[in-house]
C-alpha positions in Angstrom: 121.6 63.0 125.3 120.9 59.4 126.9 117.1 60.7 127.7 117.0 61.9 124.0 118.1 58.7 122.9 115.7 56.7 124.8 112.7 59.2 123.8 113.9 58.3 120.4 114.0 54.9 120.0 110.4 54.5 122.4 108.9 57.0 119.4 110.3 55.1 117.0 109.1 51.6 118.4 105.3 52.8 119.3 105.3 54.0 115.7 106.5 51.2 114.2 103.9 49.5 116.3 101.5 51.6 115.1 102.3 51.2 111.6 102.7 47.5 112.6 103.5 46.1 109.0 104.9 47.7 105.4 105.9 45.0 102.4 107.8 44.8 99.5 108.0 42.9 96.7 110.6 41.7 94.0 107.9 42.3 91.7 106.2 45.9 91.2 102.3 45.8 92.4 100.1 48.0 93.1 99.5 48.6 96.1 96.4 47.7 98.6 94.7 48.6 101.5 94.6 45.2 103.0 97.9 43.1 104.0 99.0 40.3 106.7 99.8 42.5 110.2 102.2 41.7 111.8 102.2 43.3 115.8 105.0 43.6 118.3 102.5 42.4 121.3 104.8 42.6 124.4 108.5 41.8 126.0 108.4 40.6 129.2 111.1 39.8 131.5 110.8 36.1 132.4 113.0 35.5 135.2 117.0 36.7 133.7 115.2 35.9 129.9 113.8 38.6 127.7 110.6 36.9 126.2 108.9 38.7 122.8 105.6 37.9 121.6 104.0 38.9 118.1 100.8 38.4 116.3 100.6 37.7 112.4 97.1 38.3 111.4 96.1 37.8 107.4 93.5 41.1 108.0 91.7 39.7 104.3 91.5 36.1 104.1 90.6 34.1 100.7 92.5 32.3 97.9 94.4 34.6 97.3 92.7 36.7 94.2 90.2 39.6 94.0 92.6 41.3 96.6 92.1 38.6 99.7 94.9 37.1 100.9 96.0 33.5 101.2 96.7 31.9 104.9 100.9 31.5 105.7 102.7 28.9 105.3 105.1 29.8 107.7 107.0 33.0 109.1 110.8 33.0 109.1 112.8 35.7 111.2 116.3 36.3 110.4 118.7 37.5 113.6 121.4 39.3 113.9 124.4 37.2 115.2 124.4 38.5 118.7 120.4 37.8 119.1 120.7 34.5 117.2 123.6 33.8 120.3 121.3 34.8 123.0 117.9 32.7 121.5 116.8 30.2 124.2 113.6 29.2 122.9 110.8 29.9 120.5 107.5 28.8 120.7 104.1 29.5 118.8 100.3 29.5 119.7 97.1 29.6 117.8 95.4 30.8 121.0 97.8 32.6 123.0 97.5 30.2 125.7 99.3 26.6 124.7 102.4 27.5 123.2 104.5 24.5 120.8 108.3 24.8 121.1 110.0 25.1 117.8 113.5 24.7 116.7 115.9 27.5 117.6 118.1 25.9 115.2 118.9 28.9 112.5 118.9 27.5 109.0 118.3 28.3 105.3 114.7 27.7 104.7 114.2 26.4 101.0 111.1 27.6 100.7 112.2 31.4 100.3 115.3 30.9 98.4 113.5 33.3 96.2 113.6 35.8 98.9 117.2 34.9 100.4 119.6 32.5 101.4 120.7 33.6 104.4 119.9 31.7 108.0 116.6 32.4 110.0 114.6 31.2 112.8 111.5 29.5 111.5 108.0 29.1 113.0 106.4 26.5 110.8 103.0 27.8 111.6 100.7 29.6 109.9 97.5 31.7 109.7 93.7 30.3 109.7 91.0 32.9 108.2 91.6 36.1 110.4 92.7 34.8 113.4 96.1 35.9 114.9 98.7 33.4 115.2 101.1 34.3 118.2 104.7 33.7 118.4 107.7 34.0 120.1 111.1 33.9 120.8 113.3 34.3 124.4 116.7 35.4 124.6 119.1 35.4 127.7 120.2 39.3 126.8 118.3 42.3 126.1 117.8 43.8 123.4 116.8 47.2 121.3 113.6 47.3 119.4 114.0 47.3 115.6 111.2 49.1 114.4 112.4 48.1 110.8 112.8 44.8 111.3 112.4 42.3 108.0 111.0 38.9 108.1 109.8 36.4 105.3 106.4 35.1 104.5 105.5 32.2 102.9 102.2 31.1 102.1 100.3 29.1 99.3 101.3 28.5 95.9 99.3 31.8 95.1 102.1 35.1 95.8 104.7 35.4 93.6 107.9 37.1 94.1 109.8 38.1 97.8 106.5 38.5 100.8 109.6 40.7 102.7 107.7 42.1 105.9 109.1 45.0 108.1 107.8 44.8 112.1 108.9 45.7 115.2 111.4 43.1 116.1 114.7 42.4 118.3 117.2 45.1 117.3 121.0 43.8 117.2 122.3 46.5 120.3 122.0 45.0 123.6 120.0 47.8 126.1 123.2 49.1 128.4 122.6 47.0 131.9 120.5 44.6 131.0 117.9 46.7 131.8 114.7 47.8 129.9 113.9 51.3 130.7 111.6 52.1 127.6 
């Protein structure tokens, strides 16, 4: 049963992977082929810290009509309140190589009240044309992947309605041992 349930969740994280991005809106839109990607990149055990790194990629840059896609504003992540105990530092990266600490303060971010009121971790930084923006976030615990993870994203004046974003982010269950055997 415990192989079965770590066969389970690893197939359920590399598809989520995969999948890397669904959204939803308060409004009803059709759908399109083109969306911002959002990719579960690695976790990597930094010292006792669990350190997760993403990639937000708008894959059809523009102003935001004829189907291309405005740049973000900003992500926001909420946490459940065991992850949101265990956060020890977030950063983000326009190259993947010089990271800028951000706040690890969890607060309601006006900006999305449309969306929710509810606390998140915010990485005021956005996408340029179709490059990837990188962030990421270390806790002192480890945790589950959540391939069904929702975060918020806010970009120009241009989308209406609640940008809700599912990825591949920290689950709220703490991995048994401290231990990532996935």
């Amino acid at each position: 049963m415990k192989q079965f349930s770590k066969t389970f969740f690893l197939i359920a994280a590399i598809a989520a992977v995969s999948i890397s991005l669904s959204s939803f809106n308060s409004e009803v839109k059709k759908p399109t082929a083109t969306s911002y990607t959002i990719t579960l990149v690695s976790i990597e055990k930094i010292g006792a810290n669990d350190t997760w790194t993403w990639t937000l990629t708008n894959t059809n840059p523009g102003n935001g009509s004829n189907g291309t896609l405005q740049n973000v504003s900003h992500w926001s992540l909420p946490l459940c309140p065991a992850a949101e105990a265990a956060l020890v530092s977030a950063q983000y990266s326009y190259d993947g190589i010089n990271w800028v600490s951000v706040s690890i303060e969890m607060e309601r971010d006006p900006s999305i009240r449309v969306c929710t009121r509810e606390d998140v971790l915010k990485f005021n930084a956005g996408t340029t044309g179709s490059s990837p923006t990188y962030y990421r976030a270390t806790f002192n615990r480890v945790f589950t992947v959540d391939p069904f993870a929702y975060s918020y994203i806010k970009t120009g004046g241009g989308l209406q309605g609640c940008n809700v974003y599912t990825y591949a982010g920290v689950g709220c269950y703490e991995v048994t041992g401290g231990t990532r055997n996935d």
